[in-house]
C-alpha positions as CSV (number, residue, x, y, z in Angstrom):
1,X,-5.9,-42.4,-4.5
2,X,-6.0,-38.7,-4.2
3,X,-7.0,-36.5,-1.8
4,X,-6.7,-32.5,-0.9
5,X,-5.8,-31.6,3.0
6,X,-5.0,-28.8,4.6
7,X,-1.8,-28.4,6.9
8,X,-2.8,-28.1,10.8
9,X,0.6,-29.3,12.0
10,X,4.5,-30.2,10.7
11,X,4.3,-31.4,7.8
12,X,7.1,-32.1,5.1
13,X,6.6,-32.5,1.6
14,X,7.6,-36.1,0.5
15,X,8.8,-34.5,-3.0
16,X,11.0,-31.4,-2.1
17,X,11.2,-32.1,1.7
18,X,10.3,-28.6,2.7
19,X,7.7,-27.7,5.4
20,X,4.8,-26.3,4.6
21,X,2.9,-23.5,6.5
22,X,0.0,-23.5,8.8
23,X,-2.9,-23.5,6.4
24,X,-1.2,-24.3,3.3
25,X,-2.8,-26.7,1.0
26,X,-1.1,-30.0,0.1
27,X,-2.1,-33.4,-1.8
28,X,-2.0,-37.0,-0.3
29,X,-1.3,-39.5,-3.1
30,X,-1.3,-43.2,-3.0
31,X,1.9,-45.2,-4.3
32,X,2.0,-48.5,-6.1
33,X,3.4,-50.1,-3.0
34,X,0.8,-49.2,-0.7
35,X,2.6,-46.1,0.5
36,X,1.4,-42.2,0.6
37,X,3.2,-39.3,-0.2
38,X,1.9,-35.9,0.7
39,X,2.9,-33.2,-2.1
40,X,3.2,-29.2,-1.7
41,X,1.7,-27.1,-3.9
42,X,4.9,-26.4,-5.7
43,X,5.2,-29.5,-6.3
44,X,1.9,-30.8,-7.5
45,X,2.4,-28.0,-10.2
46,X,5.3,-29.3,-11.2
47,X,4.0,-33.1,-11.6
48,X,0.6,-31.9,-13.2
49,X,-1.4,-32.4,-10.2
50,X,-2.9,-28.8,-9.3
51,X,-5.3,-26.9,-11.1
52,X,-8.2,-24.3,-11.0
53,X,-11.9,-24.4,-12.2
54,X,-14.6,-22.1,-12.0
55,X,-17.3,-21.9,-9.6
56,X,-20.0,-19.2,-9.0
57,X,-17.4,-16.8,-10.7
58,X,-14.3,-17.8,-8.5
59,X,-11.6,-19.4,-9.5
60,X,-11.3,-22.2,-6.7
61,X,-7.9,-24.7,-6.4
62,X,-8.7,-28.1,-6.7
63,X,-6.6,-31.6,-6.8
64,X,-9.3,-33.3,-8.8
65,X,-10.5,-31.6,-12.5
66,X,-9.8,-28.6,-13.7
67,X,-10.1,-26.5,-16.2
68,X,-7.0,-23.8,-15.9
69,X,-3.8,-24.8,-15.4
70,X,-2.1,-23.9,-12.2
71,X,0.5,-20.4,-11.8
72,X,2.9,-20.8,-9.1
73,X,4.6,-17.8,-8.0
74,X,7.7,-16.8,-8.5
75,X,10.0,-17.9,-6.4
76,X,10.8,-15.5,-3.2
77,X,14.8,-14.8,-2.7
78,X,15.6,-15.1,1.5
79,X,15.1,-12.2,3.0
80,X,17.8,-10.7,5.0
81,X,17.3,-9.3,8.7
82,X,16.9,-5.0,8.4
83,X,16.3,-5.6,4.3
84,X,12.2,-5.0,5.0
85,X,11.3,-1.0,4.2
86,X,10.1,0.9,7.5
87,X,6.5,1.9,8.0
88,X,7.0,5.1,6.8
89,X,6.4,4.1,3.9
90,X,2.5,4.3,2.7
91,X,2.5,1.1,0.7
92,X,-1.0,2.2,-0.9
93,X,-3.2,0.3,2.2
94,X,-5.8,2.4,1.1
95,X,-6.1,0.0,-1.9
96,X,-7.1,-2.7,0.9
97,X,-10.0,-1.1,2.1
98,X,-13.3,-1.9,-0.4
99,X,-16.0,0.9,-1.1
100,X,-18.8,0.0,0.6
101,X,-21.0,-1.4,-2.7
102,X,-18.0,-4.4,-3.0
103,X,-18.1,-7.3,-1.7
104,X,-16.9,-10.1,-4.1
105,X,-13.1,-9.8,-4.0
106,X,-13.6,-9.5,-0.3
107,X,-14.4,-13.1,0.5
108,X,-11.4,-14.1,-1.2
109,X,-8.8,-11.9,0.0
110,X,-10.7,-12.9,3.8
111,X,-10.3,-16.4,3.0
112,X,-6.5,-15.8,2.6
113,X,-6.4,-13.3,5.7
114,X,-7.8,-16.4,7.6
115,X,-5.4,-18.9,6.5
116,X,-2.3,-16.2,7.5
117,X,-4.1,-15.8,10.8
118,X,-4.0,-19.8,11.5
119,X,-0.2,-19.3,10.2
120,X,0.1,-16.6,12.5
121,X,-1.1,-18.5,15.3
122,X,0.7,-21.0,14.9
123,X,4.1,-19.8,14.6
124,X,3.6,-17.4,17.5
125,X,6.2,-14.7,16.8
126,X,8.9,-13.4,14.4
127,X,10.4,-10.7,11.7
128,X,8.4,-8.9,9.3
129,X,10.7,-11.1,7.0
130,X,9.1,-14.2,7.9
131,X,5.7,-12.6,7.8
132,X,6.3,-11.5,4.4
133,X,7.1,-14.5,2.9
134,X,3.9,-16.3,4.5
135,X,2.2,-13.0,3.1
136,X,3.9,-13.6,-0.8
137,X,2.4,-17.2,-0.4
138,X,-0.6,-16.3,-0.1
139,X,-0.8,-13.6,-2.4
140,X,-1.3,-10.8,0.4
141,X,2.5,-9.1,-0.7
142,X,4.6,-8.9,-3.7
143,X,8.6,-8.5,-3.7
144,X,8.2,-5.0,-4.4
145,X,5.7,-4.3,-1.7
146,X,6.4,-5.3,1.6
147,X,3.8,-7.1,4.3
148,X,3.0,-3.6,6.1
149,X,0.0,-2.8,5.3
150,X,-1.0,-6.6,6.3
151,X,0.7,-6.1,9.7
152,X,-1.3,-2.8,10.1
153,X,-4.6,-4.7,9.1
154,X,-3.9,-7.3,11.8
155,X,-2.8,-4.5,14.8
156,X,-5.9,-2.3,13.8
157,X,-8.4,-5.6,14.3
158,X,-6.3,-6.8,17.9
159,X,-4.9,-9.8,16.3
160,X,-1.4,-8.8,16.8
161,X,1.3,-6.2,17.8
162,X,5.0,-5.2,17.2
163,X,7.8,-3.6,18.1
164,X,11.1,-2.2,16.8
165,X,14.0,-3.7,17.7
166,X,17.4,-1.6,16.4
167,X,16.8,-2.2,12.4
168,X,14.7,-4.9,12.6
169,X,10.7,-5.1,13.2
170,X,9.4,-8.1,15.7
171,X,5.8,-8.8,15.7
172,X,3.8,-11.6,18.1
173,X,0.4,-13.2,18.1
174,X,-1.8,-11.1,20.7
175,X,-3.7,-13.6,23.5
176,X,-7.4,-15.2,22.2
177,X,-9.7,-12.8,23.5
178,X,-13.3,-11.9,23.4
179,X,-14.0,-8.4,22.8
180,X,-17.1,-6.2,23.9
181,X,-18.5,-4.2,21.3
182,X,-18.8,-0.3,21.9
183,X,-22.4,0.2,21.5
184,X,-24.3,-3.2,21.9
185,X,-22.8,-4.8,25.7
186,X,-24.5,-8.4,24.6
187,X,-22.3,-9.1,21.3
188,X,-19.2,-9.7,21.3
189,X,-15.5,-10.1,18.4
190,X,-13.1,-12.6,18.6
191,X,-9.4,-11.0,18.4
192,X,-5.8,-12.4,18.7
193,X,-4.7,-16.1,18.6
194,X,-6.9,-18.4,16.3
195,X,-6.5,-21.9,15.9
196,X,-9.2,-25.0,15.0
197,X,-9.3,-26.3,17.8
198,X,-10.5,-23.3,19.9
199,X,-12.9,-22.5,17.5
200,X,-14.9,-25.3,17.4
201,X,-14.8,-25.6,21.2
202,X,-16.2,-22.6,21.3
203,X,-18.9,-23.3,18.9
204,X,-19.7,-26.0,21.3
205,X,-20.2,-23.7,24.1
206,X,-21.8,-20.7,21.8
207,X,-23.5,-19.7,18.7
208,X,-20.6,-18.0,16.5
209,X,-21.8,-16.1,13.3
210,X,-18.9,-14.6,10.6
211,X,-19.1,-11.7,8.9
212,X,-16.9,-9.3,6.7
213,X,-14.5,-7.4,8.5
214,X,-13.1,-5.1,5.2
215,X,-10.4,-6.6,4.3
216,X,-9.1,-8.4,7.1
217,X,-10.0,-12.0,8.5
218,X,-13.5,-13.1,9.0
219,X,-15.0,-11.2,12.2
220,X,-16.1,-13.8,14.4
221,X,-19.5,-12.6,16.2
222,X,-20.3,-13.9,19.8
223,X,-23.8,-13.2,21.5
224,X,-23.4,-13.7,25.1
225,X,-23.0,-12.1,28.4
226,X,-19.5,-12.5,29.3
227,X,-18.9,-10.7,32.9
228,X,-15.1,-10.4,32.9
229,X,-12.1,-11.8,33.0
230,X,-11.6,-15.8,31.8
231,X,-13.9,-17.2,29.8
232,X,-14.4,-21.3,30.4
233,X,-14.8,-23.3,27.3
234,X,-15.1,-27.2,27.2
235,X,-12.6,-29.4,27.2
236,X,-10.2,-26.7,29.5
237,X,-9.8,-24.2,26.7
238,X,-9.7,-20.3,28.3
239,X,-10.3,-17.3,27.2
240,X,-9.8,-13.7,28.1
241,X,-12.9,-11.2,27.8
242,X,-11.1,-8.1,28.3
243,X,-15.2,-5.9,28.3
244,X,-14.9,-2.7,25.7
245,X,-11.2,-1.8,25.3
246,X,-11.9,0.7,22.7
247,X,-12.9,3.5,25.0
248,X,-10.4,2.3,27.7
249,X,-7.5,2.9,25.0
250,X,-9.1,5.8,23.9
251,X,-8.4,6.8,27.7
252,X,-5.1,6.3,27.9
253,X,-4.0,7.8,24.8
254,X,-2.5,11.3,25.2
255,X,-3.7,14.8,22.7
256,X,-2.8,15.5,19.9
257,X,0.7,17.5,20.8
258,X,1.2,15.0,23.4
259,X,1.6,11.8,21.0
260,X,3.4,14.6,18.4
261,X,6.4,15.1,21.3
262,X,6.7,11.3,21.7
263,X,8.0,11.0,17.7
264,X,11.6,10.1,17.6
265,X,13.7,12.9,15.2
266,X,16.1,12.0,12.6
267,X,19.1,13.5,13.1
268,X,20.5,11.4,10.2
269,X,19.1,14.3,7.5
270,X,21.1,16.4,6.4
271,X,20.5,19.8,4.4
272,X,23.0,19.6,1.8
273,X,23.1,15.5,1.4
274,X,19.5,14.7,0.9
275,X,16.9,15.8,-1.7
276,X,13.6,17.0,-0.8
277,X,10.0,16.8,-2.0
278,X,7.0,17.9,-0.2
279,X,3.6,16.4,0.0
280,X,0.9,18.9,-1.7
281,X,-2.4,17.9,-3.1
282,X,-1.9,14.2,-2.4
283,X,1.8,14.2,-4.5
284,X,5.1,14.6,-3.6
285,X,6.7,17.4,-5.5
286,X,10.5,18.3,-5.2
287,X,11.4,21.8,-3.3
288,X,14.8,23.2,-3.0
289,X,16.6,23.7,0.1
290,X,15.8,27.2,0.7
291,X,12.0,26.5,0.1
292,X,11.5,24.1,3.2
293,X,8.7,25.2,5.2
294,X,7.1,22.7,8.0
295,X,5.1,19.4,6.3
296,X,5.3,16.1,5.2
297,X,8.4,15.5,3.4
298,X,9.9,12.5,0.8
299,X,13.5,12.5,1.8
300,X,16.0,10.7,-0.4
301,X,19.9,10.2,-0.4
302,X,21.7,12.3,-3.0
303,X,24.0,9.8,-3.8
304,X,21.7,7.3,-4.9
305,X,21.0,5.2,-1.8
306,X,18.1,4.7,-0.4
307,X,16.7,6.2,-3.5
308,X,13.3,5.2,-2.7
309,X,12.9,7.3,0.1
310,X,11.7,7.9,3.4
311,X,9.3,10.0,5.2
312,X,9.5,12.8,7.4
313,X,7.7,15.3,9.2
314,X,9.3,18.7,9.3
315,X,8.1,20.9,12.2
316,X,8.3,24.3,13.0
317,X,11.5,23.5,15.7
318,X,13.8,22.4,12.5
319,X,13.3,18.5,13.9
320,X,12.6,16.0,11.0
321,X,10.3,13.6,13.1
322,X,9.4,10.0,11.6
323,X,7.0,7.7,12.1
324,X,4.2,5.6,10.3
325,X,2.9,7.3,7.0
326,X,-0.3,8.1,8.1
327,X,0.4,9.6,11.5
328,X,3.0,12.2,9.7
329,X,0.4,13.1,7.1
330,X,-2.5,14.0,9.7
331,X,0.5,16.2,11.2
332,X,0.3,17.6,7.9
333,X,-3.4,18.2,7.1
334,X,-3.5,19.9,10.4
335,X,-1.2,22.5,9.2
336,X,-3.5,23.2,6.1
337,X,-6.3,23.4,8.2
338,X,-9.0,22.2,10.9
339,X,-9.2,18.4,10.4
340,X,-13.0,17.4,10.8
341,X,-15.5,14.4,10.9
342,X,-19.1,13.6,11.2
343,X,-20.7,11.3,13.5
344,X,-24.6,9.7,13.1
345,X,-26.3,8.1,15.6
346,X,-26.2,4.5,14.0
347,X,-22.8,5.3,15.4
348,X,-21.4,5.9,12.1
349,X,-18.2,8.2,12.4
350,X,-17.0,9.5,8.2
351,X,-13.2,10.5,8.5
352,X,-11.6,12.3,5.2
353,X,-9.6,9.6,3.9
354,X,-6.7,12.2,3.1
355,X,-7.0,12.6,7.2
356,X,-7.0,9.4,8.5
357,X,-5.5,9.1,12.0
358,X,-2.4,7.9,13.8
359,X,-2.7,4.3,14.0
360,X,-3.2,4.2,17.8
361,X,-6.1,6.4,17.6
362,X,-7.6,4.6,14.6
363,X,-7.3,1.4,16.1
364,X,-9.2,2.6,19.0
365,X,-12.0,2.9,16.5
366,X,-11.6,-0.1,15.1
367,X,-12.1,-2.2,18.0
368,X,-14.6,-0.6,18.6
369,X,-16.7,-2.7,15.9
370,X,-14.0,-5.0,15.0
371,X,-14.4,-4.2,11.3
372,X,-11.6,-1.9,9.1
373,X,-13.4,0.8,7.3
374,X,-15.0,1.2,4.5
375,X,-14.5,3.8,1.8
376,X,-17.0,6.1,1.1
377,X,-17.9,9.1,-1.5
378,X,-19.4,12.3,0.6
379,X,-21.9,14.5,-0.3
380,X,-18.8,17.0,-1.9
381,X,-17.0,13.9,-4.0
382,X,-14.6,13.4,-1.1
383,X,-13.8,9.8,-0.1
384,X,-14.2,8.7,3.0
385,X,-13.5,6.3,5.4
386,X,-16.7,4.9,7.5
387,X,-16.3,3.5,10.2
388,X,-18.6,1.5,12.4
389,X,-19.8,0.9,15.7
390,X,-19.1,3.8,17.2
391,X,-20.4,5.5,20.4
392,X,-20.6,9.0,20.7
393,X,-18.4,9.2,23.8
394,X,-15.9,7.7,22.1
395,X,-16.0,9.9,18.8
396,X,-16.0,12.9,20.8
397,X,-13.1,11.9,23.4
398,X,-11.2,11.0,20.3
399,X,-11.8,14.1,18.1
400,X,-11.0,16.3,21.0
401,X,-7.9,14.6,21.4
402,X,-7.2,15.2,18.0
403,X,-7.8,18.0,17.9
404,X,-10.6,17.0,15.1
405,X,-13.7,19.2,14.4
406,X,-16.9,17.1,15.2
407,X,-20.8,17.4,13.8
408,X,-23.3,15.4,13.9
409,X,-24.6,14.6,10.5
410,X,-28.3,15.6,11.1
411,X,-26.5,19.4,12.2
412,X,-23.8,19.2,9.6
């Protein structure tokens, strides 16, 4: 007897002994003696037991026949606490987001979103490190690439937040929570804490449709009129419905030079023990020391460590200010020039993808709609980033903010 489950709770591999993650798939195999064994994944590949086959062009894991045999990654050395690479580093999350005329990767890299989210969930809280490694398992990261832009994906869409603390990044599961869209009051996104359970109560109680988010997990729609505060589900399941928080974050978020004075400097770089290379035309290219003028800078350690560098803001007070990737380089394209962006009233707002905003401000836009982006080609060959849902109140509060030239697209 053979038969393919999915882990929803502890569960130890009969094989190897190790536990397998929230999600994971694992095989229950009947013994001679009457007894079952449940194997990992690892395991089955090692016994014969795991496979692919093609369906609708995807390649789908299966238990049963197969027609390609199984590749297991390679294996993932322990991470050590402080080893992860700061967010100031890019990590190409660009490549996440899909132009708008894809769709076929989309559902698989969702389906795997969806299964880190139950992992998520279930675990509760940890270090990037942990995240990571759930991240390599799935095939969301690679060793060289660390589970950023994954985090970012998750923060952006409400499903989770973190902190720094000293050398090491937390991050924690936000509360389940029904979220009002910006411009339609009656529909409703489900953000933070997923689990079965909850979902199914809930599609009990109401009518739940998925639909793509761009590269996240599935965006779980709710049509209801929700009034506030808990929400009653059967079987004395709660949740939170929190109304539209995109305009009330949008609120509370300070201007441009406001958020700029909250960066932390690095007094750590030094002139003559760091080499230098400034960010022109979407490059880095190296300047010498007398040639620093106020941008975004790679900075890298002369004597070979740290050699893959770090980035920094260099402003016209002589402070070398970090932070996340994209918030320095909007510091920068402001110092080339007015950033801008158009708004349509299908409350579609098109951001220059080589200014896309601090992640605060962006992530205000995002729940907005709960959907990431999409990339888009303008009418002058530009990409773009789309994003939907919209109101105009909230483009305009945030482009003043930003200090971000808005037009309508009918007056652009």
């Amino acid at each position: 007897m053979k038969r393919g489950c999915i882990a929803i709770g502890e569960t130890i591999c009969s094989e190897c002994g190790q536990s397998m993650l929230y999600g994971e798939r694992y095989l229950i195999l009947g013994n001679d003696d009457g007894s079952r064994s449940r194997l990992c994944i690892r395991c089955c590949a090692v016994k014969g037991l795991v496979g692919y086959r093609r369906e609708g062009g995807r390649r789908l894991l299966t238990f049963l026949e197969w027609t390609e045999a199984y590749e297991p990654h390679t294996p993932l050395p322990p991470p050590k606490v402080g080893q992860c690479h700061p967010p100031e580093a890019p990590d190409d999350f660009q490549s996440e987001l899909p132009y708008a005329a894809e769709t076929g990767d989309q559902h698989i890299r969702q389906e795997r979103y969806d299964v880190l989210l139950y992992w998520c969930s279930a675990r509760g809280t940890g270090r990037l490190e942990h995240l990571h490694e759930a991240c390599y398992t799935l095939g969301l990261a690679s060793p060289e690439h660390w589970a950023w832009p994954v985090l970012r994906t998750l923060g952006l869409l409400g499903h989770t937040e973190s902190v720094w603390n000293g050398n090491e990044c937390l991050w924690g599961i936000a509360p389940a929570t029904v979220v009002q869209m910006c411009m339609d009051d009656g529909c409703h996104f489900l953000a933070g804490q997923r689990i079965p359970a909850l979902l199914t109560k809930l599609s009990s109680d109401w009518h739940i449709s998925d639909q793509l988010s761009n590269g996240g997990p599935t965006r779980k729609i709710i049509v209801a009129d929700f009034n506030g505060g808990d929400v009653e589900l059967s079987g004395g399941y709660r949740l939170l419905s929190v109304g539209c928080v995109s305009m009330r974050l949008a609120e509370l978020l300070p201007d441009l030079l406001g958020w700029k004075t909250e960066l932390r400097d690095d007094p750590g770089v030094e002139i003559h023990s760091h080499g230098f290379a400034r960010y022109v035309d979407e490059a880095f290219q190296a300047v010498p020391v007398g040639h620093l003028v106020p941008g975004l800078y790679q900075v890298t350690k002369i004597d070979g460590r740290n050699a893959r560098g770090v980035y920094r803001f260099y402003d016209s007070g002589g402070r070398w200010l970090r932070g996340e990737f994209y918030g320095l380089r909007y510091l920068d394209a402001q110092l080339k020039g007015k950033c801008r962006a158009s708004w349509s009233s299908s409350g579609d707002l098109d951001i220059i993808e080589g200014q896309r905003w601090p992640f605060l401000y962006e992530r205000a836009l995002v729940l907005a709609s709960g959907q990431l982006p999409l990339k888009m080609k303008n009418r002058l060959g530009e990409v773009s980033l789309r994003y939907h849902g919209v109101s105009e109140a909230l483009a305009r509060l945030l482009c003043e903010k930003l200090d971000v030239r808005m037009v309508r697209t009918n007056d652009a």
